[in-house]
N, C-alpha and C positions, 0 to 999 in steps of 0.2 A: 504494500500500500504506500501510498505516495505520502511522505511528511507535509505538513502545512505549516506557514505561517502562525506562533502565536497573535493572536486577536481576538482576546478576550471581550465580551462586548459591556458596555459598563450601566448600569442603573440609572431609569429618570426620573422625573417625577411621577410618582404613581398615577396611574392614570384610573380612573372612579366611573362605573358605570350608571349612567345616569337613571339613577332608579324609579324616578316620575316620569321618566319618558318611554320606558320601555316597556312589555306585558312580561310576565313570567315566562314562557318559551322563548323571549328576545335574549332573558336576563340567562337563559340556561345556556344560547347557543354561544354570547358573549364572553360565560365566565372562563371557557377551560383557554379562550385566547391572552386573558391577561397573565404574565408568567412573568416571574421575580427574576435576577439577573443566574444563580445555578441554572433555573431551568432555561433561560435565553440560551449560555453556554451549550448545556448539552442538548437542545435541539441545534445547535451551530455547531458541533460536536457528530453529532448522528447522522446527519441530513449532509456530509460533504459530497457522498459518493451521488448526491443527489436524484436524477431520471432513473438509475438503479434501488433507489433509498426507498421504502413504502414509508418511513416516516420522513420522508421528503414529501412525498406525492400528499401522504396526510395534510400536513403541516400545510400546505399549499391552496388547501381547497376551500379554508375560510378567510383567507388575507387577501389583501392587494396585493399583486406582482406587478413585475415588468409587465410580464405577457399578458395578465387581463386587466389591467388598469383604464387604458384608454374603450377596450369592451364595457367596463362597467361604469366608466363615465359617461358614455355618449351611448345608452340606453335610454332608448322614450319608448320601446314599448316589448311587448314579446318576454317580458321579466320569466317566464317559468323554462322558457328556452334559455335563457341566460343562466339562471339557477343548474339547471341540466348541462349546459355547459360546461360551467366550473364545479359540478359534483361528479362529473364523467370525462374527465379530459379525454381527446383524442391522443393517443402515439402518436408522435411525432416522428418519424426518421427518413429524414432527409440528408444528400450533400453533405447539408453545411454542418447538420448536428453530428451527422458522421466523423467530419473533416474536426469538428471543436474536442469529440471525444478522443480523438488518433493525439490531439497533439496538445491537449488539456498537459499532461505532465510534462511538457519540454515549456510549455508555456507559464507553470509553475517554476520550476526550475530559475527560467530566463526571470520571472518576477523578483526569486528569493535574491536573486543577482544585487 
């Protein structure tokens, strides 16, 4: 397995779920995302080997990413297509994810440089 870079990720202000705003199903799906700085670590910890990682793919399917941020910004309609979206990703493999996994470790390497 490939060494990584320590980066450690550091604690911020707690962040509080706004409990007059939300219904009790919002407050359940909300609570298991807040995570103290141990647990930030070891899902940053778990999750390196990442599209192989199922607590990648987890961990993935209730946050903002890269890859659906601008999907779930610029939804005006079709919300249960979206939800399905992001609780069913497609496989992706393509080229380029091909060509990122081949050379992911020389790419580390050249970083720790």
């Amino acid at each position: 397995m490939t060494s990584h870079p320590k980066f450690p990720l550091q604690d911020t202000d707690k962040y509080e779920i706004p409990a007059e705003r939300l219904s009790a199903p919002g407050k359940l799906l909300l609570e298991p995302l807040s995570v103290d700085v141990p647990k930030l670590n070891s899902i940053e910890e778990s999750t390196r080997a990442q599209a192989v990682s199922e607590t990648w793919k987890n961990e993935r399917k209730f946050r903002l990413t890269a890859s659906n941020f601008n999907l779930i910004c610029h939804r005006l309609c079709n919300f249960d297509t979206l939800v399905d979206k992001l609780l069913h990703p497609k496989v992706i493999n393509s080229r380029y994810t091909s060509h990122g996994l081949k050379y992911e470790p020389v790419a580390l390497r050249e970083y720790e440089k």
